[in-house]
VOPA-367932 format. One line per field, with one value per residue (C-alpha): residue number from 1; residue in one letter; x, y, z. Coordinates in steps of 0.001 Angstrom, whole numbers. Layout:
// residues N
resi = [NUM ...]
resn = [a ...]
xx = [X ...]
yy = [Y ...]
zz = [Z ...]
END
This chain:
// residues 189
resi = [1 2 3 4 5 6 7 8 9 10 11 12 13 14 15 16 17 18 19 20 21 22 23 24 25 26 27 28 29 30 31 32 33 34 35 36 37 38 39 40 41 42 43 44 45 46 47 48 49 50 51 52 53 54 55 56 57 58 59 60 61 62 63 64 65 66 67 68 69 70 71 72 73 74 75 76 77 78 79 80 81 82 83 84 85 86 87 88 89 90 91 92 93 94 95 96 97 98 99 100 101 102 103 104 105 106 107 108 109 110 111 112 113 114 115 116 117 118 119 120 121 122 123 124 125 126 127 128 129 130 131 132 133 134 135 136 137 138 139 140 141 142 143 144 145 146 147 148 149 150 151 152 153 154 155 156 157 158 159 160 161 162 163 164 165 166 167 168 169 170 171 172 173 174 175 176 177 178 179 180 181 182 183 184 185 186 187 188 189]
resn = [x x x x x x x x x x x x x x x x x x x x x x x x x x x x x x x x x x x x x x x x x x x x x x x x x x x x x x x x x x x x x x x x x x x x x x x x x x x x x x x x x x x x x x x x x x x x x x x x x x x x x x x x x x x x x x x x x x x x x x x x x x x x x x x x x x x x x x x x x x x x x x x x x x x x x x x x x x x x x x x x x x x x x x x x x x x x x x x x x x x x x x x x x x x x x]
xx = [73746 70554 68255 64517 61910 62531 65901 66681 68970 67084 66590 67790 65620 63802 62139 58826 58713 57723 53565 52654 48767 46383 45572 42604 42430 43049 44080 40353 40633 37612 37821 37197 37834 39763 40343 43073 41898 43367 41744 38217 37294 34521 37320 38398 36141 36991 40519 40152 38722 41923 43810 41443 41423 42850 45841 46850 45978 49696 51373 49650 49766 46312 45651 43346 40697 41787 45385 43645 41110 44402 46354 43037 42262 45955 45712 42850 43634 47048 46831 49778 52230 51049 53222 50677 49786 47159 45780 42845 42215 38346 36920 33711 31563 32976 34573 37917 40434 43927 45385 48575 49736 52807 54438 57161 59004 61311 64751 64206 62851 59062 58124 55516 53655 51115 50495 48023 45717 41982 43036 41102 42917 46730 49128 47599 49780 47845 49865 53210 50852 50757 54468 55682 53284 54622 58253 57363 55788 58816 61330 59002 59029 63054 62831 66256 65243 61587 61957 59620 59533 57999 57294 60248 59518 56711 56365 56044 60569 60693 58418 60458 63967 62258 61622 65498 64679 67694 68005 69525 68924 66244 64072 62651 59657 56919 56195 58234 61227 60923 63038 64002 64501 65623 64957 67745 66275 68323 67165 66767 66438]
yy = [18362 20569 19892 19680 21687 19116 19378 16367 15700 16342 13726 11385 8304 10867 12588 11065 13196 16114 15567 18824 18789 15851 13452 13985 11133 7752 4324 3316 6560 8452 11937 12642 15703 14995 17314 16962 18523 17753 14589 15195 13179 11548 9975 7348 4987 5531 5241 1923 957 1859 -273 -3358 -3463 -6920 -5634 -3397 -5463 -6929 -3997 -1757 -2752 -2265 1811 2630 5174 6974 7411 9153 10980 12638 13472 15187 17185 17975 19026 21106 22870 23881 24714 24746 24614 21260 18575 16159 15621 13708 14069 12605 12280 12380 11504 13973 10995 11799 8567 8328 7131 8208 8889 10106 10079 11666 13709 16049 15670 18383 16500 18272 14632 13841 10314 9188 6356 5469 6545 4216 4930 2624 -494 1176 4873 2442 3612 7419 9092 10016 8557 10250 13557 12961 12164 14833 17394 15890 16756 19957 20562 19288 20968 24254 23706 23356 19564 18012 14332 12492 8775 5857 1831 -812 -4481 -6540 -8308 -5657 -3943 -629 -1431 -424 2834 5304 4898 6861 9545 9468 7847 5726 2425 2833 -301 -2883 -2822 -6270 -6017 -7203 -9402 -8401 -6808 -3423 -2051 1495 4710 8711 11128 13852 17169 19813 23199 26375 23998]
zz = [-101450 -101017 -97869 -98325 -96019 -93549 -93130 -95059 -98202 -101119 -103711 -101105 -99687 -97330 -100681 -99818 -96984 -99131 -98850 -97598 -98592 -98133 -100987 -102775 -105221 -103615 -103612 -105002 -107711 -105872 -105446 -101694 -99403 -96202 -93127 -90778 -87170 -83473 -81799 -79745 -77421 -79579 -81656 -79881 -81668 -85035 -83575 -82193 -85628 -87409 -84720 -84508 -88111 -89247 -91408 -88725 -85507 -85581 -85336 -82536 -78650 -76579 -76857 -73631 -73846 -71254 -72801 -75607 -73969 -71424 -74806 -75866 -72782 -72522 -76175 -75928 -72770 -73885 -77493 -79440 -76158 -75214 -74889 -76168 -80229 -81422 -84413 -87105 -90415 -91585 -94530 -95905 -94213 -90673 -90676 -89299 -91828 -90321 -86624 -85086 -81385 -80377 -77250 -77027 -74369 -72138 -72959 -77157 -78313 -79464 -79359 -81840 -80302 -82895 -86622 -88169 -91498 -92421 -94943 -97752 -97342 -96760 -99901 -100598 -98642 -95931 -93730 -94743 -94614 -91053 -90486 -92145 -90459 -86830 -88024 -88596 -85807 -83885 -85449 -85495 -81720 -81019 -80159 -81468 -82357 -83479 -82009 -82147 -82138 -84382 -83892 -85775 -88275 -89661 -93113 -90910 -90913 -94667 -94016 -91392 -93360 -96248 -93961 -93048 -89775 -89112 -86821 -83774 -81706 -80259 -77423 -75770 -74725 -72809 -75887 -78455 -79976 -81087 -83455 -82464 -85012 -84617 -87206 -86008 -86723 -88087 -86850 -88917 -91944]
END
């Protein structure tokens, strides 16, 4: 079998992970221009929107300012050899609509810790836009694996495995069970 840009068999479940360019006709069938731009620290709001959201509340633990605001500076300071990756979606509005928080880490393995997208921009893609850019950026960088955890029991399950994340164990904690997933990254692919 052929691999995909990403490393990944082609025409295998991971084909979704193809979205290299932003959607520009949505869920709601308006035309709209989005940007995708590192984090500033004036984000954080619009972040915590996406997060306190009620369809997404469920699935996301407490996300301190500060937390962002370090990723940011980090960011910021160190360009594209920083360790930290946070990232937003806006809409031509300014608003918001899509974040992504990740860190690559010296043992080769990036850890996304939060990818969520507004209820009304859910289902275009945006989302996967942002996934798939993070892989590339990992594999771009060397890093060997792309790991994260999800809440059992949430929708979010169904979502990494097209990506050719696979599931490889559970995680108790604090106050729930997290599922954990690995995307290995194949590099030169």
């Amino acid at each position: 079998m052929t691999k995909s840009k990403l490393g990944l068999l082609a025409g295998g479940p991971s084909c979704i992970a193809h979205r290299s360019k932003l959607p520009t006709k949505l869920r709601n069938k308006q035309q709209t221009e989005l940007k995708v731009r590192n984090a500033q620290l004036d984000d954080y709001l619009g972040i915590r929107k996406i997060i306190n959201s009620k369809n997404n509340r469920n699935s996301f633990g407490f996300l301190p300012k500060v937390v962002v605001d370090d990723a940011v500076k980090h960011q910021n300071a160190e360009g594209e050899k920083s360790q930290h990756r946070i990232r937003v979606v806006e809409d031509t509005d300014g608003r918001i609509v899509a974040f992504l928080r990740a860190y690559h880490r010296q043992d080769g393995a990036t850890t996304l810790h939060e990818i969520g997208v507004a209820e009304d921009m859910q289902s275009s893609g945006i989302g996967s836009f942002l996934l798939t850019e993070l892989i590339s950026a990992s594999r771009k960088r060397g890093m060997k694996k792309v790991g994260l955890k999800t809440p059992v029991g949430m929708r979010s399950n169904g979502y990494y495995p097209r990506f050719g994340f696979k599931q490889v164990g559970t995680y108790t904690g604090r106050k729930r069970v997290l599922n954990c997933y690995e995307l290995t990254l194949q590099l030169g692919a």
